[in-house]
C-alpha positions as CSV (number, residue, x, y, z in Angstrom):
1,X,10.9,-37.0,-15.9
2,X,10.3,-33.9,-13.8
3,X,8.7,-31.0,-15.1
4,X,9.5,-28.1,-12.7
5,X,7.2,-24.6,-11.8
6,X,8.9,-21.2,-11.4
7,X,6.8,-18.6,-10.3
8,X,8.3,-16.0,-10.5
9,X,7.6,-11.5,-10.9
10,X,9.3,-10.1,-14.2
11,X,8.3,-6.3,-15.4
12,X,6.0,-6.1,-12.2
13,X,4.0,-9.1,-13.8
14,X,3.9,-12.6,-11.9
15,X,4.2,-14.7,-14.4
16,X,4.9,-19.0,-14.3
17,X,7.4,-20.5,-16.7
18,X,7.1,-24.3,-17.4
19,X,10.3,-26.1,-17.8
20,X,12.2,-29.6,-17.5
21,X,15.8,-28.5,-16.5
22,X,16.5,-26.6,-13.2
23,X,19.8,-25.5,-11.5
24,X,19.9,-24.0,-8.0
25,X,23.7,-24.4,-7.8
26,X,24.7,-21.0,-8.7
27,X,24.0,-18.6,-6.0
28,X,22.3,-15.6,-7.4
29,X,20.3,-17.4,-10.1
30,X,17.9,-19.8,-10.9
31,X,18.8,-21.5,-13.9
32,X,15.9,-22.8,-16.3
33,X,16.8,-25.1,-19.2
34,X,14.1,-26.8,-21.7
35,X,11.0,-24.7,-21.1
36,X,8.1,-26.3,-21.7
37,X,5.0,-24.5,-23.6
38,X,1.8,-26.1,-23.8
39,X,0.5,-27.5,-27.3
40,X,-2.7,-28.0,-29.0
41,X,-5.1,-25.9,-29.7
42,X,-7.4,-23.8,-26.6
43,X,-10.8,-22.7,-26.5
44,X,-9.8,-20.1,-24.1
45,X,-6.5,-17.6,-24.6
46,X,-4.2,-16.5,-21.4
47,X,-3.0,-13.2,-22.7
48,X,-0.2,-14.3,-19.8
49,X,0.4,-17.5,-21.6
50,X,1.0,-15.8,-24.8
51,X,3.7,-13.0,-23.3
52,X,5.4,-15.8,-21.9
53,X,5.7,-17.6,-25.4
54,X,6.5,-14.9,-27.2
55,X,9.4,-13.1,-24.4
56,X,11.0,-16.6,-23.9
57,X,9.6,-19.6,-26.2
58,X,13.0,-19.2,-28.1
59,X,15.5,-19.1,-25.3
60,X,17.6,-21.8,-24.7
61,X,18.9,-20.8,-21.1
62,X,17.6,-18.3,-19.1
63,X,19.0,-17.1,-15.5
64,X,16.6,-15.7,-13.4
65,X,17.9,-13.6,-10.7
66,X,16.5,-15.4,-6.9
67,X,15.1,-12.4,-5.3
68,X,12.3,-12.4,-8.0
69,X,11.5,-16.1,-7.7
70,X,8.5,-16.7,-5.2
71,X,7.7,-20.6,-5.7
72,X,9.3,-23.4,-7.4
73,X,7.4,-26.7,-8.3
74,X,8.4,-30.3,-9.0
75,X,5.8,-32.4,-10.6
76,X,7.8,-36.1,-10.6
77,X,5.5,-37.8,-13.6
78,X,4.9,-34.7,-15.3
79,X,2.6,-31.5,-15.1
80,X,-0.8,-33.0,-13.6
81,X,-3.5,-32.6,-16.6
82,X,-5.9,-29.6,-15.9
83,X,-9.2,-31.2,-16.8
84,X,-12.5,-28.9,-18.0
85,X,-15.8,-29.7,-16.3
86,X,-19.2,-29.1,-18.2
87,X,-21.5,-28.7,-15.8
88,X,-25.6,-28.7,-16.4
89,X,-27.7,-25.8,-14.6
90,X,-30.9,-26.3,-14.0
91,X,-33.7,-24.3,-12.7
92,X,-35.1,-26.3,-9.6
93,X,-39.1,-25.1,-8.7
94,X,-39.9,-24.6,-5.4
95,X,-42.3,-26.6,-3.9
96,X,-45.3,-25.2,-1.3
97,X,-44.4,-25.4,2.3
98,X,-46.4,-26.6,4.9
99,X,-47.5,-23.3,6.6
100,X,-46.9,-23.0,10.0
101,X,-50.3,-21.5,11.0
102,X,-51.9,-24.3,9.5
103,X,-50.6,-26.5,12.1
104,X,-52.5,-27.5,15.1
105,X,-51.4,-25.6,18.5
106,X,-48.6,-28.1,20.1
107,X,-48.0,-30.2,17.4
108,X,-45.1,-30.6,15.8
């Protein structure tokens, strides 16, 4: 099943609505069925993510006009999984370097 990417400007706000039913037959509108909201629990909150729930998480329908619509994406199997990456930092110590003036003339 496809899950479908409309990015589009509302308000004078881009914002990116999630959804598995699009129409492009009518010819002002995008039509956007069956939005999809992420679940679960998040460590970190997109104040963007929670506009977007709370203007249109209980729409059943929604026809957005084309002339605001910039993008639309089809994801075939699904919206790829955003995975986190921990990462370790270390400091690294610089080691001495050879001087240059300790080298004998024409060597190299």
């Amino acid at each position: 099943m496809s899950i479908y990417r409309v990015h589009f400007k509302w308000k004078e706000k881009e914002l990116v609505l999630r959804a598995r039913g699009l129409d492009l037959t009518h010819p002002y509108f995008v039509s956007i069925t069956d939005l999809v909201f992420p679940e679960g629990r998040k460590i970190i909150i997109d104040p963007s993510e929670d506009e977007v729930r709370r203007t249109f998480g209980k729409a059943d329908h929604l026809m957005i006009p084309f002339q605001t619509v910039h993008l639309i994406e089809e994801y075939k199997d699904g919206e790829p999984e955003q995975t986190a990456v921990v990462r370790d930092f270390r400091v690294v110590e610089e080691t001495e370097q050879d001087d240059p003036s300790d080298d004998e003339p024409g060597s190299f």
